[in-house]
Backbone of each chain as nested JSON, in Angstrom:
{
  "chains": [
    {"id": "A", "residues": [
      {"number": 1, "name": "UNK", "atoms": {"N": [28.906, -8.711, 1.626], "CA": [29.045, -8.075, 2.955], "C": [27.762, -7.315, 3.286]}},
      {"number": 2, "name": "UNK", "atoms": {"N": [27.042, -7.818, 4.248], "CA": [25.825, -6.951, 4.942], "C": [26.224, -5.763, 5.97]}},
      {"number": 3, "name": "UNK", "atoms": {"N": [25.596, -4.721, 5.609], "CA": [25.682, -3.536, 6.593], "C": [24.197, -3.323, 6.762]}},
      {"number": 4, "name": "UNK", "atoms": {"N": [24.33, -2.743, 8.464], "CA": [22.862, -2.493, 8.721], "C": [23.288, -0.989, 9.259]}},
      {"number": 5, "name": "UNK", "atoms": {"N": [22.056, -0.229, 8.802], "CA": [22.175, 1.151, 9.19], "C": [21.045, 1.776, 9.605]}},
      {"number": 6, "name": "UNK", "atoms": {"N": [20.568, 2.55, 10.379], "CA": [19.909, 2.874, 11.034], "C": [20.426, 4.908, 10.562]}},
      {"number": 7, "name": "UNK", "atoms": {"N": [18.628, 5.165, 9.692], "CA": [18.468, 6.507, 9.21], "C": [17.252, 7.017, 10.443]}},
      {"number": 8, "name": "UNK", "atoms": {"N": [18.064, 8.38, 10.475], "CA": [16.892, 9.375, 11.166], "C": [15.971, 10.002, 10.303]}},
      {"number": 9, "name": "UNK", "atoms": {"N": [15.259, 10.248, 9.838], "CA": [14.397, 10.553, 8.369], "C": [12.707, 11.328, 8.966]}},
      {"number": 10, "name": "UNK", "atoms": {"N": [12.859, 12.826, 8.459], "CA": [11.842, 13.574, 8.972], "C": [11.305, 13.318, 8.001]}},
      {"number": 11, "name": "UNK", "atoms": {"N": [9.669, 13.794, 8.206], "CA": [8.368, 14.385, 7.845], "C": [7.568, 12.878, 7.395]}},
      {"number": 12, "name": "UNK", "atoms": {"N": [8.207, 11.987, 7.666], "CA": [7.064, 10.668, 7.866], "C": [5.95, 11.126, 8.638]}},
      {"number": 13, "name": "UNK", "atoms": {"N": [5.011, 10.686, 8.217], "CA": [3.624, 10.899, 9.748], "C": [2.453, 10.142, 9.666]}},
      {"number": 14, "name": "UNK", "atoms": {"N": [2.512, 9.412, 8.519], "CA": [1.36, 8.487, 8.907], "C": [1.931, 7.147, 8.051]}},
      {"number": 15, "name": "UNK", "atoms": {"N": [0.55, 6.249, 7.913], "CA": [0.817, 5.193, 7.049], "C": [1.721, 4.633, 5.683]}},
      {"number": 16, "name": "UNK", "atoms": {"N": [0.501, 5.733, 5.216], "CA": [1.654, 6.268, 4.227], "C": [2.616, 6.058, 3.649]}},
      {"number": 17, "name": "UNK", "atoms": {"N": [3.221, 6.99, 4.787], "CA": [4.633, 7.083, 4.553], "C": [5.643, 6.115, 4.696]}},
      {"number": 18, "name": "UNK", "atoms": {"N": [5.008, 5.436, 5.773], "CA": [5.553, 4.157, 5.814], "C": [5.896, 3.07, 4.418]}},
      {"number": 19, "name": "UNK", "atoms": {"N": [4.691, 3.348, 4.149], "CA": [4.746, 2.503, 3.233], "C": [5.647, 2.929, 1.299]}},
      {"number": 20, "name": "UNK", "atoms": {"N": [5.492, 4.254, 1.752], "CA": [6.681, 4.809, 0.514], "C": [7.861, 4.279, 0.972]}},
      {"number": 21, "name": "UNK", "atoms": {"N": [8.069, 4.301, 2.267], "CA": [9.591, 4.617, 2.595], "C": [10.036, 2.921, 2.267]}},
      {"number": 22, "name": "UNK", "atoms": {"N": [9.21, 2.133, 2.844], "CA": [9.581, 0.799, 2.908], "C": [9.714, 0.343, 1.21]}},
      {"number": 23, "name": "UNK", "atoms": {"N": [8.689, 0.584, 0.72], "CA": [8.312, 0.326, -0.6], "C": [9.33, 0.484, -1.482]}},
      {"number": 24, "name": "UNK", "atoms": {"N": [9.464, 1.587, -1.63], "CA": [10.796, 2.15, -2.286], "C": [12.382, 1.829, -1.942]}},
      {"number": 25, "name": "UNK", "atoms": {"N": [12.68, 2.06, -0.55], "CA": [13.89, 1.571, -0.65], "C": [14.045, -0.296, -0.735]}},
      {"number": 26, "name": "UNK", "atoms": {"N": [12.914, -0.77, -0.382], "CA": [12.798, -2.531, 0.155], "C": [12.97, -3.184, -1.537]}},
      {"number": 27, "name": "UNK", "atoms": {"N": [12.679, -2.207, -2.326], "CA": [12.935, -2.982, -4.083], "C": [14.169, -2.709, -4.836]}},
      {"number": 28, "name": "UNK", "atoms": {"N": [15.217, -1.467, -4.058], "CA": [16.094, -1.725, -4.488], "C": [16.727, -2.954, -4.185]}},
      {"number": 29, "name": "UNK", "atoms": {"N": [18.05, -3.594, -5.333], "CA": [18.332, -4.475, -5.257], "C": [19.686, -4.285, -4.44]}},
      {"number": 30, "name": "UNK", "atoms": {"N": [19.614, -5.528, -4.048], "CA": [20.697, -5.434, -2.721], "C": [20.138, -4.904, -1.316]}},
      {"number": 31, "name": "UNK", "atoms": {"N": [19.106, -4.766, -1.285], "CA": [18.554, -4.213, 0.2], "C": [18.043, -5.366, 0.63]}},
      {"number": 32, "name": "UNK", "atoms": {"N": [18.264, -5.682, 2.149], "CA": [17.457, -7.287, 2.131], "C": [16.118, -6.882, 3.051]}},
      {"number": 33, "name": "UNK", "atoms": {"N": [16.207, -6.01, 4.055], "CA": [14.932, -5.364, 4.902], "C": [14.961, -4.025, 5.38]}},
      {"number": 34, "name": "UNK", "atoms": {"N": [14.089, -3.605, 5.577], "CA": [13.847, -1.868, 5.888], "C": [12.522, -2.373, 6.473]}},
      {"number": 35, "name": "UNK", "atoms": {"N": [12.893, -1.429, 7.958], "CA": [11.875, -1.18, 8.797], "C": [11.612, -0.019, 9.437]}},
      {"number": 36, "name": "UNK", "atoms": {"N": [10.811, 1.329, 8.989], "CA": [10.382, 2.414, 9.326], "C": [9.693, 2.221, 10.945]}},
      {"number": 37, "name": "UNK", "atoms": {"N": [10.343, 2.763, 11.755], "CA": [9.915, 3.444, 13.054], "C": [9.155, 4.917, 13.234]}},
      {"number": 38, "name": "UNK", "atoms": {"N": [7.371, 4.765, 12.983], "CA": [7.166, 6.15, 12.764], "C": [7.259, 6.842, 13.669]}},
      {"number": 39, "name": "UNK", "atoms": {"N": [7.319, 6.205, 14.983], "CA": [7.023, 7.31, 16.111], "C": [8.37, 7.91, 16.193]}},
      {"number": 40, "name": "UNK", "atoms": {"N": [9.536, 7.02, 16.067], "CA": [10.737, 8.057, 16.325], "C": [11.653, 8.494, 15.237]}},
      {"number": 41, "name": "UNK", "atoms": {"N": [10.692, 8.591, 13.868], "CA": [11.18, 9.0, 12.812], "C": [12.817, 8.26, 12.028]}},
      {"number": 42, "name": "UNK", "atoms": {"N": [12.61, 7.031, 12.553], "CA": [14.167, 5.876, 12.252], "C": [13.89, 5.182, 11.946]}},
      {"number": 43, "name": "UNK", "atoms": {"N": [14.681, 4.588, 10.452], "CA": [14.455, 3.66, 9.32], "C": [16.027, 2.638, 9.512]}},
      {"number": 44, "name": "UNK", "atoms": {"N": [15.142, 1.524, 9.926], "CA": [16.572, 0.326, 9.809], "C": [17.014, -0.254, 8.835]}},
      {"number": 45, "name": "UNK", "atoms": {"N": [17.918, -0.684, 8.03], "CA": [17.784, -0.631, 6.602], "C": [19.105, -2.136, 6.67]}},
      {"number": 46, "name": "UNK", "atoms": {"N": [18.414, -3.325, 6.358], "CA": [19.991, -4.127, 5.855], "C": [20.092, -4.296, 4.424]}},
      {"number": 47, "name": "UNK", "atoms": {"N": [21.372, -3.974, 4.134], "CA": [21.861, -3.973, 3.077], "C": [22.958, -4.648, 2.169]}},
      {"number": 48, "name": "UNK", "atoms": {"N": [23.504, -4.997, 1.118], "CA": [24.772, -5.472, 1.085], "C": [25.251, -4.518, 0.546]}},
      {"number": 49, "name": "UNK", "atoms": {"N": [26.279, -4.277, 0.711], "CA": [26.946, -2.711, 0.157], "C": [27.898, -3.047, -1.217]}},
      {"number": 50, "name": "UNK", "atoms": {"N": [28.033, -4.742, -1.55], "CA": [28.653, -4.249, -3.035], "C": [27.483, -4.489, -3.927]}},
      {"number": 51, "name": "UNK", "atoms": {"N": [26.249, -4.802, -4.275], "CA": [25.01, -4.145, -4.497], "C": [24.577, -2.795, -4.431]}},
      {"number": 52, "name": "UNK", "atoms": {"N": [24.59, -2.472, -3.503], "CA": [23.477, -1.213, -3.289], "C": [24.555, -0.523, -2.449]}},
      {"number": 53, "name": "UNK", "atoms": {"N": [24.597, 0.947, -2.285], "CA": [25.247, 2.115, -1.841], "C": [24.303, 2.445, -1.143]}},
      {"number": 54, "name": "UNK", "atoms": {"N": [24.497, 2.994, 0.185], "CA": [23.942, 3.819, 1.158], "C": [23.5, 5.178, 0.66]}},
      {"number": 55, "name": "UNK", "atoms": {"N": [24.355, 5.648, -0.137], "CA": [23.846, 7.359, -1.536], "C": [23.003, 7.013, -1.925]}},
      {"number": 56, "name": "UNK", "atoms": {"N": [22.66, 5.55, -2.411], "CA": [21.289, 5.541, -2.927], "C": [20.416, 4.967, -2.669]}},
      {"number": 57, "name": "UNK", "atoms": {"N": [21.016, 4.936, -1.501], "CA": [19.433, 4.178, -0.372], "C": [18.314, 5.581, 0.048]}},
      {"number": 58, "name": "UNK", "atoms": {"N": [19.756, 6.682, 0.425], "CA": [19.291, 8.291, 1.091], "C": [18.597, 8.344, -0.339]}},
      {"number": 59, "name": "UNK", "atoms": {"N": [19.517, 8.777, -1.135], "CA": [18.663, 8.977, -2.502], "C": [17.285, 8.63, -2.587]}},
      {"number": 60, "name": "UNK", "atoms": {"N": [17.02, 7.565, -2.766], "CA": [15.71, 7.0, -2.925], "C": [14.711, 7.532, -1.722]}},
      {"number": 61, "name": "UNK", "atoms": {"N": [14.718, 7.457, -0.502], "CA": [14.497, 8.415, 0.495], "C": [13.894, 9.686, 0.502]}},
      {"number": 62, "name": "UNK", "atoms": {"N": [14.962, 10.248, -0.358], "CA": [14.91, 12.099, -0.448], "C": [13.819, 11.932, -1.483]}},
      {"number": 63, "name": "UNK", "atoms": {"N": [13.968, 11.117, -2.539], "CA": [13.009, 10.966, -3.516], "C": [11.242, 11.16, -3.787]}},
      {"number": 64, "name": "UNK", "atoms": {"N": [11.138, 10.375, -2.389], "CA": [9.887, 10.012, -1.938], "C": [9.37, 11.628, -0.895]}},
      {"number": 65, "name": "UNK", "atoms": {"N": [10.276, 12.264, -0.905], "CA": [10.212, 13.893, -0.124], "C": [10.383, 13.824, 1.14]}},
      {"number": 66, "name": "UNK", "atoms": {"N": [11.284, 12.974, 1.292], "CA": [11.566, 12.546, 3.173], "C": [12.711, 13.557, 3.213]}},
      {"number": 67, "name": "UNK", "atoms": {"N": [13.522, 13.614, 4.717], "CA": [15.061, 14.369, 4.697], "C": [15.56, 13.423, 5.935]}},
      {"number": 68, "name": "UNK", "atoms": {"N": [16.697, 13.275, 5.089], "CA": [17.6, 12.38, 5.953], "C": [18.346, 13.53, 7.343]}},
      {"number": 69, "name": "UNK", "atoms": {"N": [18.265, 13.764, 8.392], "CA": [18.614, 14.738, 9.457], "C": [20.489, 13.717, 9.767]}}
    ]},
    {"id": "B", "residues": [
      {"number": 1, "name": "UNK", "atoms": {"N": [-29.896, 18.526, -8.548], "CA": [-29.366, 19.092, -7.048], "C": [-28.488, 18.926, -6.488]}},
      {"number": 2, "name": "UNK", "atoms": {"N": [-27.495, 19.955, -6.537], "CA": [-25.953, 19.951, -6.007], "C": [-26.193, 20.649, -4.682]}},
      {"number": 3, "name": "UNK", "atoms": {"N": [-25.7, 19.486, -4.025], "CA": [-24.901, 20.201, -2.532], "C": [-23.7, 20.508, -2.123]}},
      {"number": 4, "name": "UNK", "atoms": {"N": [-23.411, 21.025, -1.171], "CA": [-22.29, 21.762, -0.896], "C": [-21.978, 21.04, 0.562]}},
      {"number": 5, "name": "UNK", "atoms": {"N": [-20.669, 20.663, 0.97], "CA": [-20.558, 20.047, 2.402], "C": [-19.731, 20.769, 2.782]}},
      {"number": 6, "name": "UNK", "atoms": {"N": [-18.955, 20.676, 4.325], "CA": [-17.564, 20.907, 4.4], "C": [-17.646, 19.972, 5.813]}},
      {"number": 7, "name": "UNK", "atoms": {"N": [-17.034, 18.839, 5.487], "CA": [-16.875, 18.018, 6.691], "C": [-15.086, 18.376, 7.775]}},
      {"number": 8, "name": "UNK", "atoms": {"N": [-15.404, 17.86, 8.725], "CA": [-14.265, 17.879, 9.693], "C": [-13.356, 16.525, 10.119]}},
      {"number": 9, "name": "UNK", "atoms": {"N": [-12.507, 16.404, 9.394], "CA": [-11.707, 14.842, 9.127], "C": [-10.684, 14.79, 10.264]}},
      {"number": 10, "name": "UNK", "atoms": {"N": [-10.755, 14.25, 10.88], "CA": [-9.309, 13.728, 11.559], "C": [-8.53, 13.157, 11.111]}},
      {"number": 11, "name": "UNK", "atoms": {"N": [-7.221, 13.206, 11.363], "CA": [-6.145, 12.179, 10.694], "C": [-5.411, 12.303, 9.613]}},
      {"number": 12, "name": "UNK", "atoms": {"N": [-5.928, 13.432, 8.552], "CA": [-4.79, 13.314, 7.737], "C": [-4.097, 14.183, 8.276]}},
      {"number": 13, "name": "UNK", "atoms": {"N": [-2.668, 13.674, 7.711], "CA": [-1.283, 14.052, 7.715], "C": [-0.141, 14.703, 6.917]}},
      {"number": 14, "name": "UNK", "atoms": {"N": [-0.632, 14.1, 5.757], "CA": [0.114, 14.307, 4.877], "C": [-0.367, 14.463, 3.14]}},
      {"number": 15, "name": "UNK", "atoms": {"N": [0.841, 14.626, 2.1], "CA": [-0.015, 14.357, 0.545], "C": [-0.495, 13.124, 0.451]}},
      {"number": 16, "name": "UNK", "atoms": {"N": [-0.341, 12.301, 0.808], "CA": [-0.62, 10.992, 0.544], "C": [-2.213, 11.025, 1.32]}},
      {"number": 17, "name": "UNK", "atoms": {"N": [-2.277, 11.626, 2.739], "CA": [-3.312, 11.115, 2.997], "C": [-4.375, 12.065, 2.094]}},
      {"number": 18, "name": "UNK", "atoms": {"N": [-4.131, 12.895, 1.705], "CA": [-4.735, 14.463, 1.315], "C": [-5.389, 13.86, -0.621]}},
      {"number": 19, "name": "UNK", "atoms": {"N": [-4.324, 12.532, -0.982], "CA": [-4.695, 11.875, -2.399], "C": [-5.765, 10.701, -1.657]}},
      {"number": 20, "name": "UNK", "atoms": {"N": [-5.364, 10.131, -0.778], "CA": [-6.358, 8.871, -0.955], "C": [-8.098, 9.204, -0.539]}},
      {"number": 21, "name": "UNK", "atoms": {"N": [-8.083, 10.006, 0.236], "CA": [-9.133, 11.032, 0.243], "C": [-9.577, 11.729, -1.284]}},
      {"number": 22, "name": "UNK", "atoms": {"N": [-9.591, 12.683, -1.475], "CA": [-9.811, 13.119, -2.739], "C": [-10.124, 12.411, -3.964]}},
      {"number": 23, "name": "UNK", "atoms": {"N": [-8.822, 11.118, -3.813], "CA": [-9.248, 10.835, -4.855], "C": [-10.148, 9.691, -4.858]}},
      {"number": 24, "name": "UNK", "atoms": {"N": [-10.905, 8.78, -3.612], "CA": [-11.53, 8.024, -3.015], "C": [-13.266, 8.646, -3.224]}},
      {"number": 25, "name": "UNK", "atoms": {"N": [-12.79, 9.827, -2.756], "CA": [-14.476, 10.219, -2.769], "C": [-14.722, 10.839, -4.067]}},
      {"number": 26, "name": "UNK", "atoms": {"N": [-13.838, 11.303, -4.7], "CA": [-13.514, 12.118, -6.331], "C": [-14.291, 11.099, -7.057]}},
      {"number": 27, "name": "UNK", "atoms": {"N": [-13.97, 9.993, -6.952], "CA": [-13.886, 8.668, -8.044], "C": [-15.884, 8.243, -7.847]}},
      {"number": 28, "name": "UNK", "atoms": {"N": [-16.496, 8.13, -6.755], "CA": [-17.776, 8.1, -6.573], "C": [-18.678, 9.112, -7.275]}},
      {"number": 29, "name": "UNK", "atoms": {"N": [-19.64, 8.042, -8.098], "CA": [-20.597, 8.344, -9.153], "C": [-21.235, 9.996, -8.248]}},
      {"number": 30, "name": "UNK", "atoms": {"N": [-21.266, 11.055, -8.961], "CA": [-22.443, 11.913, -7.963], "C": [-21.462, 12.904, -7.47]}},
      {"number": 31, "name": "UNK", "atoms": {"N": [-20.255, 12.903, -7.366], "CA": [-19.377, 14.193, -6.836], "C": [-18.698, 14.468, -7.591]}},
      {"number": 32, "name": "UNK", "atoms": {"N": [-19.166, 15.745, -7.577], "CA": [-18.684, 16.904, -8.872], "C": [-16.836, 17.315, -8.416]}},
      {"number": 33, "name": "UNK", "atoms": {"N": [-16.859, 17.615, -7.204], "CA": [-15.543, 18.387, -6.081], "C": [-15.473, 17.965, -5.295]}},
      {"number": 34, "name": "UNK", "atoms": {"N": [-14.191, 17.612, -5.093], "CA": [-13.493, 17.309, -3.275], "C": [-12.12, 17.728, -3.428]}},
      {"number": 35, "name": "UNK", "atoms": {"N": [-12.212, 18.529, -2.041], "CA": [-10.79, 19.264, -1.909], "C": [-10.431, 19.212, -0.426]}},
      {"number": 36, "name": "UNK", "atoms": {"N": [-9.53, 18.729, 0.027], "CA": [-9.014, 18.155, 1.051], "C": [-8.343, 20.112, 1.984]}},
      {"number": 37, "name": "UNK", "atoms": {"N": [-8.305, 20.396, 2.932], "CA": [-7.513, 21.403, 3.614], "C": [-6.554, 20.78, 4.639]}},
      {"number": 38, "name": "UNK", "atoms": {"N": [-5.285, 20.71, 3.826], "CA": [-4.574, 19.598, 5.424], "C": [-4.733, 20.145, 6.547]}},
      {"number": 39, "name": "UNK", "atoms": {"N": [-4.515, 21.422, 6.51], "CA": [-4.31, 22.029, 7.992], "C": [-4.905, 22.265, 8.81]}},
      {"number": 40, "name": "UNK", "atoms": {"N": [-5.962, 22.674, 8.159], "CA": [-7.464, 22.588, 9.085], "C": [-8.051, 21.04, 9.142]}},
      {"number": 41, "name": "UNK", "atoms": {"N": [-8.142, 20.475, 8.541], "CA": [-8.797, 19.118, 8.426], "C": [-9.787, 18.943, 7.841]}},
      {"number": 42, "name": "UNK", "atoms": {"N": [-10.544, 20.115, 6.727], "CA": [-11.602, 19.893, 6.675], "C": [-11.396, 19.492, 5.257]}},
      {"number": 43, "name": "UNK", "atoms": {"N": [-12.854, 19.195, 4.372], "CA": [-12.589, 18.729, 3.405], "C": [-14.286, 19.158, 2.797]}},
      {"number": 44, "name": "UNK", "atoms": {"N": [-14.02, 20.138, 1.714], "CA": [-15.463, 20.623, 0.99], "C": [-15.208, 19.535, 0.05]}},
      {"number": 45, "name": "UNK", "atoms": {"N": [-16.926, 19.053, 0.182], "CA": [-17.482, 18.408, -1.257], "C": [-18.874, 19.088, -1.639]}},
      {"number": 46, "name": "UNK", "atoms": {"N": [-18.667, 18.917, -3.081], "CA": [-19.61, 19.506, -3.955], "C": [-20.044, 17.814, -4.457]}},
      {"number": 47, "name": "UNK", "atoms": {"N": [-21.585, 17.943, -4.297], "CA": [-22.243, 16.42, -4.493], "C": [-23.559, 16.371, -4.944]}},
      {"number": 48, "name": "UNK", "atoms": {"N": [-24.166, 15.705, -6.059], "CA": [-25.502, 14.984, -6.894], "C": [-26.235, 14.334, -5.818]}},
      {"number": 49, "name": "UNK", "atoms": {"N": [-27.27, 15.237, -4.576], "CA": [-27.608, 14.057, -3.546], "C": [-29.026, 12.996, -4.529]}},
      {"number": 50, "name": "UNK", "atoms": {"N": [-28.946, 13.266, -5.316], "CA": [-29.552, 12.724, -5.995], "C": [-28.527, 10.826, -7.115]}},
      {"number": 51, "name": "UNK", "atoms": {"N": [-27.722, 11.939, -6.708], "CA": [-26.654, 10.358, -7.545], "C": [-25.887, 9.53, -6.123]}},
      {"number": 52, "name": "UNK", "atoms": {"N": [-25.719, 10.196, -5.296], "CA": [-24.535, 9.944, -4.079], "C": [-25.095, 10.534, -2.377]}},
      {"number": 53, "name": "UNK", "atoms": {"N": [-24.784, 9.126, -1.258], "CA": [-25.644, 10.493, 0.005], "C": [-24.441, 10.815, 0.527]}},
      {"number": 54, "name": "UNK", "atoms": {"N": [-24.916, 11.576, 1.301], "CA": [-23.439, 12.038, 2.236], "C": [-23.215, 10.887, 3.217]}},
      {"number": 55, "name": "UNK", "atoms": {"N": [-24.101, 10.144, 3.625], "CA": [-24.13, 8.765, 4.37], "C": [-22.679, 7.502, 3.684]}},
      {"number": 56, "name": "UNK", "atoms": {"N": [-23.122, 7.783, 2.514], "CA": [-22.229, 6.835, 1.218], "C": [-20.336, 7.271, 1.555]}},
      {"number": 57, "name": "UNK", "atoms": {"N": [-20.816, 8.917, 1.586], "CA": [-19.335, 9.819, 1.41], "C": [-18.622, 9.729, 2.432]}},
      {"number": 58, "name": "UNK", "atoms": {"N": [-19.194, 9.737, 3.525], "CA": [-18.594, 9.899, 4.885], "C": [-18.047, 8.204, 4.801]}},
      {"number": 59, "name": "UNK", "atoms": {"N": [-18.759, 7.417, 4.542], "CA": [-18.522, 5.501, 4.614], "C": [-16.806, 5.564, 3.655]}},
      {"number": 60, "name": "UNK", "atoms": {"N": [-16.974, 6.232, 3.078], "CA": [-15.399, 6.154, 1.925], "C": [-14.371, 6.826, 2.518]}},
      {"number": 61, "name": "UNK", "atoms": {"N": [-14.589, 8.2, 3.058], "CA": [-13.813, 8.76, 3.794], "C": [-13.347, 7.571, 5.159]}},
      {"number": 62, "name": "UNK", "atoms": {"N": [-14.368, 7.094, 5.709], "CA": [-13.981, 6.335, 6.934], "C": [-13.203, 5.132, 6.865]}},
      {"number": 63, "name": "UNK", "atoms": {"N": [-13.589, 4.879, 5.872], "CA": [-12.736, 3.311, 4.653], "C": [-11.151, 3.756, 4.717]}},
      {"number": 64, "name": "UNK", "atoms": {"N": [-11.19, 4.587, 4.285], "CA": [-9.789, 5.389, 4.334], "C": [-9.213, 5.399, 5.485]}},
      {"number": 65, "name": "UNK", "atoms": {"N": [-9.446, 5.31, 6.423], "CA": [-8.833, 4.861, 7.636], "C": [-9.128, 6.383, 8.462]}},
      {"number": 66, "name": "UNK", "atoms": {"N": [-9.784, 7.639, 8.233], "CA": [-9.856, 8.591, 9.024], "C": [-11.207, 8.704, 9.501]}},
      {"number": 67, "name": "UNK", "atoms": {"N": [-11.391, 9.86, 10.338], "CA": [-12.657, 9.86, 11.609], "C": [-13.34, 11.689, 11.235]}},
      {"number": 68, "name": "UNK", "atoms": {"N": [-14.533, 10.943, 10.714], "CA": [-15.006, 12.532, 10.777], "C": [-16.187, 12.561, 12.016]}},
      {"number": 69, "name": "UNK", "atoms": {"N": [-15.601, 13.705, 12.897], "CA": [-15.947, 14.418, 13.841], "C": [-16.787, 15.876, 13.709]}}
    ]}
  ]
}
């Protein structure tokens, strides 16, 4: 089962960050794409949820020193 | 002969940009110090103009994707 979710996620601001955010959550397993929106601070994320949990999608997220709003 | 700089960077943002800096121009034969100021933008280097020019330094910084002004 695919779920797509759409995170609001502060203190991205440049390249970067992009590229943590994607990087990191895009290798957990069970995630199939993540696409960081820097200008409006929103991360699209598809997922299959009996794989991978949304706790540890944020998780991984918070990890990288982002905050899920 | 050590010099002393303090250039005016545009663009960084963040730790990430504040490492690829530092540690970009850090890593070049001839510089003793580089220390990034996010907030201000500026960035002192301590440099061998004898090993490294500031012509060279500014080219690595700009590689990096930022604009010194």
């Amino acid at each position: 089962m695919v779920n797509q979710v759409t995170l609001n996620v502060q203190g991205m601001s440049c390249g970067h960050c992009v590229s943590s955010v994607e990087n990191s959550v895009g290798k957990l397993d069970g995630v199939n794409e993540v696409k960081v929106h820097l200008e409006s601070g929103k991360v699209d994320i598809s997922f299959e949820e009996d794989k991978v949990s949304l706790e540890v999608i944020k998780e991984t997220i918070d990890d990288q020193g982002y905050d899920i709003v």
